[in-house]
C-alpha positions as CSV (number, residue, x, y, z in Angstrom):
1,X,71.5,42.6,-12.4
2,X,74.2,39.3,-12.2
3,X,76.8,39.4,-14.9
4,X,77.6,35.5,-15.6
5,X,80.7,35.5,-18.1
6,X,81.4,32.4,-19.9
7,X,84.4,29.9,-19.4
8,X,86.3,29.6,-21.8
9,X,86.2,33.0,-23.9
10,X,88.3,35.4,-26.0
11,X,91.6,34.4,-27.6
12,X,92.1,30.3,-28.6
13,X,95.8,29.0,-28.9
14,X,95.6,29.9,-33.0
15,X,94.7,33.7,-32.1
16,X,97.7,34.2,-29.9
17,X,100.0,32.7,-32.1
18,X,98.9,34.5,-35.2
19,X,99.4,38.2,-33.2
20,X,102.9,37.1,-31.5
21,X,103.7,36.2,-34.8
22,X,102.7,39.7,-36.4
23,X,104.4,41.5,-32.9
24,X,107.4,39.5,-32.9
25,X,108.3,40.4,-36.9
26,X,108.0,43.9,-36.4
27,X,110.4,43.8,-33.6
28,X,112.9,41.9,-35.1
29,X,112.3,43.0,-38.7
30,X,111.0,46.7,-38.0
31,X,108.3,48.4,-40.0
32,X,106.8,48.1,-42.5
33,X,105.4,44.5,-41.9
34,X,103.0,43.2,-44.9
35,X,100.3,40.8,-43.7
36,X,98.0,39.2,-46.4
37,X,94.7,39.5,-45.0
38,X,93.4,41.0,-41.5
39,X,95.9,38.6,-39.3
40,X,92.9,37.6,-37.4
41,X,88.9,39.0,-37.5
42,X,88.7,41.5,-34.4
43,X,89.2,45.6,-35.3
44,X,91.0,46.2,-32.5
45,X,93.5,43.8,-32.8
46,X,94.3,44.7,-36.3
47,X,93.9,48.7,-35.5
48,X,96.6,48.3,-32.4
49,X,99.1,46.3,-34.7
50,X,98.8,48.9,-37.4
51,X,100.0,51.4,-35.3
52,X,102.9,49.4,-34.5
53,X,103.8,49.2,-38.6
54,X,101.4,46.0,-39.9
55,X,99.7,46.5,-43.4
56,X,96.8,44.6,-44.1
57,X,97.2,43.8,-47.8
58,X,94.3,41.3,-49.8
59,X,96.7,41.4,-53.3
60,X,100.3,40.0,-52.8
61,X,101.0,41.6,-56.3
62,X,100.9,45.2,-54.0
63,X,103.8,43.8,-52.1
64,X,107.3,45.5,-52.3
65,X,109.9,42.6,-53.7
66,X,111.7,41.5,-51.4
67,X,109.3,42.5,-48.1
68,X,108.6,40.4,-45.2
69,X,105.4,38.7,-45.6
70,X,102.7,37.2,-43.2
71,X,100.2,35.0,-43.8
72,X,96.9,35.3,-41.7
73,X,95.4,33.1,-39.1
74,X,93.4,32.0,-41.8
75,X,95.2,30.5,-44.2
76,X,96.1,31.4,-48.2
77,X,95.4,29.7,-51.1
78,X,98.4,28.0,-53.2
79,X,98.0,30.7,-55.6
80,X,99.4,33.4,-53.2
81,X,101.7,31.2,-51.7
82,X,103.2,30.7,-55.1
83,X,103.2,34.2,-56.0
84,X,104.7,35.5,-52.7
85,X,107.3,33.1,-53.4
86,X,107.7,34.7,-56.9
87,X,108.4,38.6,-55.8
88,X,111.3,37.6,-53.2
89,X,108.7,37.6,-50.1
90,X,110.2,36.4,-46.5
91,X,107.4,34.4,-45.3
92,X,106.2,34.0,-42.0
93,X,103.1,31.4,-42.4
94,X,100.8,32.4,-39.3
95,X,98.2,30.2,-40.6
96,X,96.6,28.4,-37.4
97,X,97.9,24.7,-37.0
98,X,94.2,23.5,-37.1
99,X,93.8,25.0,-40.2
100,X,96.8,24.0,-41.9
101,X,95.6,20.2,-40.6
102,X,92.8,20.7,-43.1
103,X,94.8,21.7,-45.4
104,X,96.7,18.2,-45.7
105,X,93.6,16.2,-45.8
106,X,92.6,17.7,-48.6
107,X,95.9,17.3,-50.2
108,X,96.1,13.6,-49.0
109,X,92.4,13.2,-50.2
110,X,93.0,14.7,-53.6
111,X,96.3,12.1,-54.0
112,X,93.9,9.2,-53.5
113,X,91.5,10.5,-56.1
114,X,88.7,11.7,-53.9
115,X,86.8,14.0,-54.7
116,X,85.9,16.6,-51.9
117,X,83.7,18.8,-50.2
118,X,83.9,21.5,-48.4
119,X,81.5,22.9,-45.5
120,X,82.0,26.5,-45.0
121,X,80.8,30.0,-45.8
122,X,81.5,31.6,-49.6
123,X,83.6,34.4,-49.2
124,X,85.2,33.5,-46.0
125,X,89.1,33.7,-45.9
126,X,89.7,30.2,-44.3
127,X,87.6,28.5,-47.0
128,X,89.3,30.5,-50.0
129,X,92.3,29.3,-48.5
130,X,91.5,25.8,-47.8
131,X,89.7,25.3,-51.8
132,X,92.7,27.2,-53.2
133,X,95.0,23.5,-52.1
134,X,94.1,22.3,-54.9
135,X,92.6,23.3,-58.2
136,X,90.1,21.2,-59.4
137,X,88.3,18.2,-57.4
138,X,86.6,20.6,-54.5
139,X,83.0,21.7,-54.2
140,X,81.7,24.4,-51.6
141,X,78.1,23.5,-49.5
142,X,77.1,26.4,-47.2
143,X,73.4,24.2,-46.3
144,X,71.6,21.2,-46.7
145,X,69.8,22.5,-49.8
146,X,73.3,23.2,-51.8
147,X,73.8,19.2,-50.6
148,X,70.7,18.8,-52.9
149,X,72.1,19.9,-55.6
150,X,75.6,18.5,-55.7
151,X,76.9,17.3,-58.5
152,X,80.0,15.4,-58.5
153,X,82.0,13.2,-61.1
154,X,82.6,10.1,-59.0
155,X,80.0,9.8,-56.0
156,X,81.5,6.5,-54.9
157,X,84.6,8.5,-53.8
158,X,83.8,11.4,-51.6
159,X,85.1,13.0,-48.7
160,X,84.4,16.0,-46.8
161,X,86.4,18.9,-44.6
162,X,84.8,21.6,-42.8
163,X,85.7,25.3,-41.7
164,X,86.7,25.3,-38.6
165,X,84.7,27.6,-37.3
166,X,81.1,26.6,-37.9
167,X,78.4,25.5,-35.7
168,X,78.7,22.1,-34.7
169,X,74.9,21.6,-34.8
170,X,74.6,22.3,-38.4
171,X,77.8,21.1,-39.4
172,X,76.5,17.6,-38.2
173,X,73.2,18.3,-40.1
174,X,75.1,19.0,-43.4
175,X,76.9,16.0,-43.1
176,X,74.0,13.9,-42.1
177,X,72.3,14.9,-45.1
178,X,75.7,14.2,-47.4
179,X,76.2,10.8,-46.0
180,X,72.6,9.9,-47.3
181,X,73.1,11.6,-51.1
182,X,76.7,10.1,-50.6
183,X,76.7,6.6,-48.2
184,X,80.0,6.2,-49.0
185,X,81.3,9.4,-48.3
186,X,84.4,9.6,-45.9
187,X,85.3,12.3,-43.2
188,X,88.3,13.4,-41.4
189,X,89.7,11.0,-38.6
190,X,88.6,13.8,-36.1
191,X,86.2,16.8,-36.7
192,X,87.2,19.7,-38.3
193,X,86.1,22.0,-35.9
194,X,88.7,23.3,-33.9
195,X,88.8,23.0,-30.1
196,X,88.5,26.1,-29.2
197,X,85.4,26.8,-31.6
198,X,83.6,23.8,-29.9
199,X,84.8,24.6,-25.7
200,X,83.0,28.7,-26.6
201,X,79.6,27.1,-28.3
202,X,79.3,24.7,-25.3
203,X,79.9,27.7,-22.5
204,X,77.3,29.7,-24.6
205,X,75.0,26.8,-23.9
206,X,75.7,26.9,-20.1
207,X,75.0,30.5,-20.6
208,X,71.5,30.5,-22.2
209,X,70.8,28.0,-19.4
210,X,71.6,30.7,-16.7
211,X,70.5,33.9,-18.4
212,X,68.1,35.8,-19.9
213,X,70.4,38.1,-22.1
214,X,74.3,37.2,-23.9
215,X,76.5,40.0,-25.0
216,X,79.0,38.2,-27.8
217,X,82.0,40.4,-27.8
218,X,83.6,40.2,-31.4
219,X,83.7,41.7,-34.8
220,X,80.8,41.5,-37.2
221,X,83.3,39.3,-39.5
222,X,84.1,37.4,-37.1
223,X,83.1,33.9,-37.8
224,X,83.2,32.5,-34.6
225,X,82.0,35.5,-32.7
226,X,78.4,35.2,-35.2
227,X,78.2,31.4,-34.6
228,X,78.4,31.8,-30.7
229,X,75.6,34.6,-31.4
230,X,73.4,32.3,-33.2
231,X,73.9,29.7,-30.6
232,X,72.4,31.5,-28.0
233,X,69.6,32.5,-30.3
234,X,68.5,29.1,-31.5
235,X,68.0,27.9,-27.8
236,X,65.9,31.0,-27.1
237,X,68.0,33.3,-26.2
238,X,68.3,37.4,-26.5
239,X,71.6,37.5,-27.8
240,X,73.3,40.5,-29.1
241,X,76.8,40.7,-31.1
242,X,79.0,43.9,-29.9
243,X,82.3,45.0,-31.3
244,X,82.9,47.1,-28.3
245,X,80.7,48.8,-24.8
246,X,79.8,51.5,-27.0
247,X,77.7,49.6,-29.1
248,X,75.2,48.3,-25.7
249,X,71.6,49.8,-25.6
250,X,70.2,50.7,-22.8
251,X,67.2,49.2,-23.8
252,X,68.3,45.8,-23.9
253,X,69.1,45.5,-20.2
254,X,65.7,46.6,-19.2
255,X,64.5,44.1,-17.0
256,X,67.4,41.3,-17.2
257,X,68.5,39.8,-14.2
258,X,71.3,37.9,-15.8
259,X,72.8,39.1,-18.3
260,X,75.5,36.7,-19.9
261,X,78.8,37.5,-21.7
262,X,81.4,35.4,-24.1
263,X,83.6,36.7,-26.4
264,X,84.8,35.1,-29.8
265,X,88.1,33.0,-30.6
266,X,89.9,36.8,-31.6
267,X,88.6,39.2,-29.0
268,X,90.7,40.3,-26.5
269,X,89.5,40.3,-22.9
270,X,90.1,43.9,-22.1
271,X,86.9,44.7,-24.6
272,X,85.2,42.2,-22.1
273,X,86.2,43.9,-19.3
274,X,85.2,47.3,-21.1
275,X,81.7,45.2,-21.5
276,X,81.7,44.7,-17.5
277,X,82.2,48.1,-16.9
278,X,79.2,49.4,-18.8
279,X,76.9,47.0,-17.0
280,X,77.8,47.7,-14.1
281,X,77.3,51.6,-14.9
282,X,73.4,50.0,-15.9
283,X,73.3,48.4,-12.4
284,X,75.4,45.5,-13.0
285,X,75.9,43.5,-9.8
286,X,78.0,40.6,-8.4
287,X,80.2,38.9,-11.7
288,X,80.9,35.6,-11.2
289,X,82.7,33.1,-14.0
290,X,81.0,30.2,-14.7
291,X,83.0,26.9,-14.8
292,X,84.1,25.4,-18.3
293,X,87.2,23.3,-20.1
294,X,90.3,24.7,-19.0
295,X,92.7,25.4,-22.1
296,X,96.5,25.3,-21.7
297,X,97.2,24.4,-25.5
298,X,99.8,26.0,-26.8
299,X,101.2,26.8,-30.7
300,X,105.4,27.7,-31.6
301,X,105.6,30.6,-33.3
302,X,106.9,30.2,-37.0
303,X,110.3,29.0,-37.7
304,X,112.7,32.0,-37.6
305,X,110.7,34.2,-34.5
């Protein structure tokens, strides 16, 4: 059995920064560090930095006065920006530059009037957070039948923002059908989704070419991790999403000859390398790294680390 393991994979540029960020205020703050939200979506990440003093908070109203505050790789609404303000917080925004780009078209679409609309998943951290720039003016799609049933006050000025996280396929298939409900609807200068979203679904791809089996390493709530899953799946793929080795079934490596692995934007590569190990214990064979965009971008940590 051949092991192919996708190029690129595991932490983006956003990922490492938002982690640094959570490492480096502990050390020069000491524990207890508050962070609003799970800094980024993978268990062991969060698990290792609370050992090391981070608490994962959802209400900043829990939050000691006066406590040094982070805000996830996700993004906040206004609201609990505001309010950390309010009890004293020292802020340390961790929020992922492509992220917070969103963030300012929305604000520079709202100043010109525009109504918006958002493509994203309800519930999802990043989309609170983008929605909560502004209070009134913003309407969430999740598929092309919620484009059906829009309604908006003023459909001659529209514009749209995405998640950055999403499937590019149906991201283009959302907006295809908005810009025919909408013809004069306006997007961002360049796509929402974020580099590092778009250079893992594309080596999933390669994948799915090459194998007969993909192993996404990543946490259920994940959003990127599920996308690249779904990915493999819609070109025909047995794909499989697994928080850690443990979670592999024998029974799914019965018979592969490939078997392909990726991991999402915040999985670290020692759980692919855990992954590795237990195929090889199944009668993995020769691993060998498939070519793919090389990434060397790079985020500063938050003023004041």
């Amino acid at each position: 059995m051949e092991i192919l393991l996708a190029n690129p994979r595991g932490f983006c540029a956003g990922v490492t920064r938002a982690i640094v960020t959570v490492e480096r205020t502990l050390e020069k703050f000491g524990a207890p560090v508050y962070v609003r939200h799970e800094v980024v979506h993978n268990r062991f990440v969060c698990d290792e930095l609370r050992a090391k003093g981070a608490i994962f908070i959802e209400d900043v109203t829990v939050v000691p006065f006066g406590s040094v505050l982070i805000f996830s790789a996700h993004g906040v609404p206004k609201s609990v920006q505001h309010e950390a303000e309010a009890r004293g917080c020292r802020i340390f925004d961790a929020t992922c530059p492509l992220v917070t780009k969103v963030h300012m078209e929305v604000k520079r679409m709202r100043e010109k009037g525009r109504e918006i609309v958002m493509i994203g998943h309800q519930g999802h951290p990043e989309v609170e957070g983008t929605m909560g720039q502004c209070e009134t003016g913003i309407h969430l799609v999740e598929n092309i039948d919620d484009v059906a049933t829009l309604q908006v006050m003023t459909p001659e000025k529209v514009s749209f923002v995405t998640q950055t996280t999403l499937s590019i396929t149906d991201v283009h298939e959302i907006v295809d059908h908005l810009r025919r409900r909408f013809p004069n609807i306006r997007g961002p200068k360049k796509d929402d989704i974020c580099y590092a979203t778009q250079n893992r679904q594309n080596a999933i791809r390669e994948l799915a070419a090459a194998c007969d089996l993909a192993l996404v390493v990543g946490s259920p709530n994940s959003s990127n991790s599920r996308r690249l899953c779904e990915v493999a799946a819609s070109l025909g793929m047995e794909a499989y999403l697994v928080d850690s080795a443990d979670e592999i079934q024998d029974e799914w490596l019965w018979g592969k000859a490939r078997v392909g692995v990726s991991a999402g934007a915040s999985a670290p590569e020692k759980l692919v390398e855990e992954v590795i190990e237990r195929l090889d214990r199944n009668g993995g064979g020769a691993v060998k790294e498939l070519p793919g965009d090389e990434e060397n971008i790079h985020f500063p940590l938050p003023k004041g680390l």
